[in-house]
C-alpha positions in Angstrom: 28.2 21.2 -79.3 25.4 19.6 -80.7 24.2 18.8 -77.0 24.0 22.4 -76.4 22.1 23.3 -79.6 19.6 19.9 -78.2 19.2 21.4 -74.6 18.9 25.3 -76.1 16.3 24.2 -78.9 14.7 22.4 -76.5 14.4 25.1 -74.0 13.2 27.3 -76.4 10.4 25.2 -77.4 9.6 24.4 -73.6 9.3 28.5 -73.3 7.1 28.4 -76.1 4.6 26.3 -75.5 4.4 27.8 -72.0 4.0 30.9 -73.3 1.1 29.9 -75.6 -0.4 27.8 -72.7 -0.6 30.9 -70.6 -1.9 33.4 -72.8 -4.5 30.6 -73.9 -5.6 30.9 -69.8 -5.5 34.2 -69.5 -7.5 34.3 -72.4 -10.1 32.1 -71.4 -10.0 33.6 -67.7 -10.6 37.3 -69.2 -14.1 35.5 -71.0 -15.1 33.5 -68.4 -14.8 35.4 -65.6 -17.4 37.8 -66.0 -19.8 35.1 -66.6 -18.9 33.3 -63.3 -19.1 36.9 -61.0 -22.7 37.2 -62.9 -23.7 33.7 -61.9 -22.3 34.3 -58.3 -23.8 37.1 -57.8 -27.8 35.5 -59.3 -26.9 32.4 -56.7 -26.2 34.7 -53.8 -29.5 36.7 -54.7 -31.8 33.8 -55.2 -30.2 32.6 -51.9 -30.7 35.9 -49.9 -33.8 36.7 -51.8 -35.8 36.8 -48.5 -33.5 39.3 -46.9 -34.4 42.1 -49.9 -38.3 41.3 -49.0 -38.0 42.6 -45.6 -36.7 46.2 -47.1 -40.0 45.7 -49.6 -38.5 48.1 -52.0 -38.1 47.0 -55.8 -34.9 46.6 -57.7 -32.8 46.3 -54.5 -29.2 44.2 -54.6 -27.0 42.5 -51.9 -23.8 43.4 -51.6 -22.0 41.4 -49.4 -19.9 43.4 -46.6 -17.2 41.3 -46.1 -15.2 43.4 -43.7 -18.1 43.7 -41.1 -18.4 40.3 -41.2 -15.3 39.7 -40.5 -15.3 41.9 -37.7 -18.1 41.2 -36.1 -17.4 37.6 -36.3 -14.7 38.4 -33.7 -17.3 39.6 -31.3 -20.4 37.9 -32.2 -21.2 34.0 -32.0 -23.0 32.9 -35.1 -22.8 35.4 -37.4 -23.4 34.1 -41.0 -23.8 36.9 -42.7 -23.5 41.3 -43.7 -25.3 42.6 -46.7 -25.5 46.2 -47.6 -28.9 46.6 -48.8 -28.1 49.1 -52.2 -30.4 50.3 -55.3 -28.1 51.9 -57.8 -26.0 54.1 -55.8 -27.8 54.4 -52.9 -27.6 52.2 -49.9 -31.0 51.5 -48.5 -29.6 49.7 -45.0 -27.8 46.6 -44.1 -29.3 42.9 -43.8 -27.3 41.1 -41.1 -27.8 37.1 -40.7 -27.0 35.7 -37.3 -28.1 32.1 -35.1 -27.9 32.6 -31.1 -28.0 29.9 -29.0 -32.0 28.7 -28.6 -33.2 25.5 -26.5 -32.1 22.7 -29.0 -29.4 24.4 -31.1 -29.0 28.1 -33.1 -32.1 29.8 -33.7 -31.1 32.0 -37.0 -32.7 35.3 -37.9 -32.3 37.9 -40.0 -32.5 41.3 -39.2 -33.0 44.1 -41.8 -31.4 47.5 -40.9 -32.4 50.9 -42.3 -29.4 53.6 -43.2 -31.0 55.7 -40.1 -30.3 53.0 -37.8 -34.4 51.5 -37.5 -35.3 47.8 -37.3 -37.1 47.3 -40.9 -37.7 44.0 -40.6 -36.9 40.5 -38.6 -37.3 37.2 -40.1 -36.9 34.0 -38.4 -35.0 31.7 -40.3 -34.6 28.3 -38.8 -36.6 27.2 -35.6 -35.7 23.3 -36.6 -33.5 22.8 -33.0 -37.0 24.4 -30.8 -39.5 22.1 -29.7 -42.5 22.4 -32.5 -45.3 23.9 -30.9 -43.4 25.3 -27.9 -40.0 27.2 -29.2 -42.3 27.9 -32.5 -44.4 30.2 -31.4 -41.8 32.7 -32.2 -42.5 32.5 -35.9 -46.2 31.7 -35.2 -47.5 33.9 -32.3 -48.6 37.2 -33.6 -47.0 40.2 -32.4 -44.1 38.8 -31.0 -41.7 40.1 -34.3 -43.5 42.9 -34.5 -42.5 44.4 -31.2 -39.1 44.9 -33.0 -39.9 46.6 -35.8 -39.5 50.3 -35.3 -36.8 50.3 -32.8 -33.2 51.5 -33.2 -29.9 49.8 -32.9 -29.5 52.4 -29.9 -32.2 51.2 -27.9 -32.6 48.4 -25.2 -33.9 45.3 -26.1 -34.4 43.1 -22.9 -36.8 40.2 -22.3 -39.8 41.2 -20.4 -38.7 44.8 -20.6 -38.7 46.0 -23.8 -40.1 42.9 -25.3 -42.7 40.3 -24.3 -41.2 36.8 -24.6 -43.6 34.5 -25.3 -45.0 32.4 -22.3 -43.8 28.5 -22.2 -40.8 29.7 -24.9 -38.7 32.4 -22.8 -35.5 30.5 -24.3 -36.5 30.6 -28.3 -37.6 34.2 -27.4 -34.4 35.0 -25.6 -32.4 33.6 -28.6 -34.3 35.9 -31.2 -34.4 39.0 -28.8 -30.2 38.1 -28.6 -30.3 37.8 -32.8 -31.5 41.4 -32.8 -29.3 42.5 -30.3 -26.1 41.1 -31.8 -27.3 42.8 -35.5 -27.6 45.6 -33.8 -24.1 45.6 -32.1 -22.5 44.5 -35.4 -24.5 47.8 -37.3 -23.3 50.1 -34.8 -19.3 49.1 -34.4 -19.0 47.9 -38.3 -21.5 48.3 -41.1 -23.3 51.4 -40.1 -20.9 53.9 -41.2 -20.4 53.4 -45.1 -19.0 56.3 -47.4 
């Protein structure tokens, strides 16, 4: 009998203390946890911060748009990365992230959307696998981003068509003209129709 009482008393105290342990992290998860969302969300701003300069409108936020990603990673090679583009309640477009294939490795742009569907902005992220002074003269030749800006995700974007690659870097060109065609296909089939 007294074995019983052991094992019972013993139980109960076991019960106990988990029941103390677990309201103690629940607790401490309730505090905390607003704290870490805040700080997730500042690193994931100061990370993206270039991608809210190419809407150039103040007090704008990424949100990230987890569900076009995933679906347009299905169909697009070297997506990083879907941001609406909100301030306050209003969505001001989407900021897609995305690294075709250049001459030496992924050339990665991003390419700001407006809610009507226009190419706001292009910014070529990393150049590092295109030979430096060749592949480059994407970033550095003027004009060549521009040619972008103003066009919808509707229209045709081919080399030498639509836009002028730049002469001696046909491939880095090709890999940016494919950046903004692959944003484009990912705004129109998942992140440009948002309630």
């Amino acid at each position: 009998m007294k074995k019983v009482f052991y094992f019972l008393r013993l139980s109960l105290t076991l019960m106990l203390v988990c029941g103390i342990a677990a309201g103690t992290l629940a607790a401490t998860y309730s505090v905390t946890q607003p704290i870490v969302e805040k700080r997730e969300k500042e690193e994931l701003v100061k990370k993206y911060e270039d991608l809210l300069k190419l809407f150039q409108t103040e007090g704008a936020e990424l949100v990230e748009n987890l569900e076009a990603l995933e679906k347009g990673r299905e169909v697009i090679e070297g997506l990083e990365a879907v941001f609406n583009v909100n301030k306050g309640d209003e969505r001001l477009g989407v900021a897609i992230m995305t690294g075709a294939n250049g001459y030496g490795g992924p050339v990665k742009a991003t390419i700001a959307i407006d809610d009507d569907g226009v190419i706001v902005g292009v910014n070529v992220l990393d150049i590092s696998g295109e030979t430096k002074g060749v592949g480059s003269k994407v970033v550095e030749e003027p004009g060549f981003i521009e040619q972008f800006i103003g066009k919808t995700v509707n229209d045709p974007i081919q080399i030498n068509t639509d836009i002028d690659a730049i002469s001696g870097a046909t491939i880095s060109s090709r890999a940016v003209i494919q950046d903004v065609s692959d944003a484009a296909k990912v705004y129109r089939e998942f992140a440009g129709d948002v309630e």
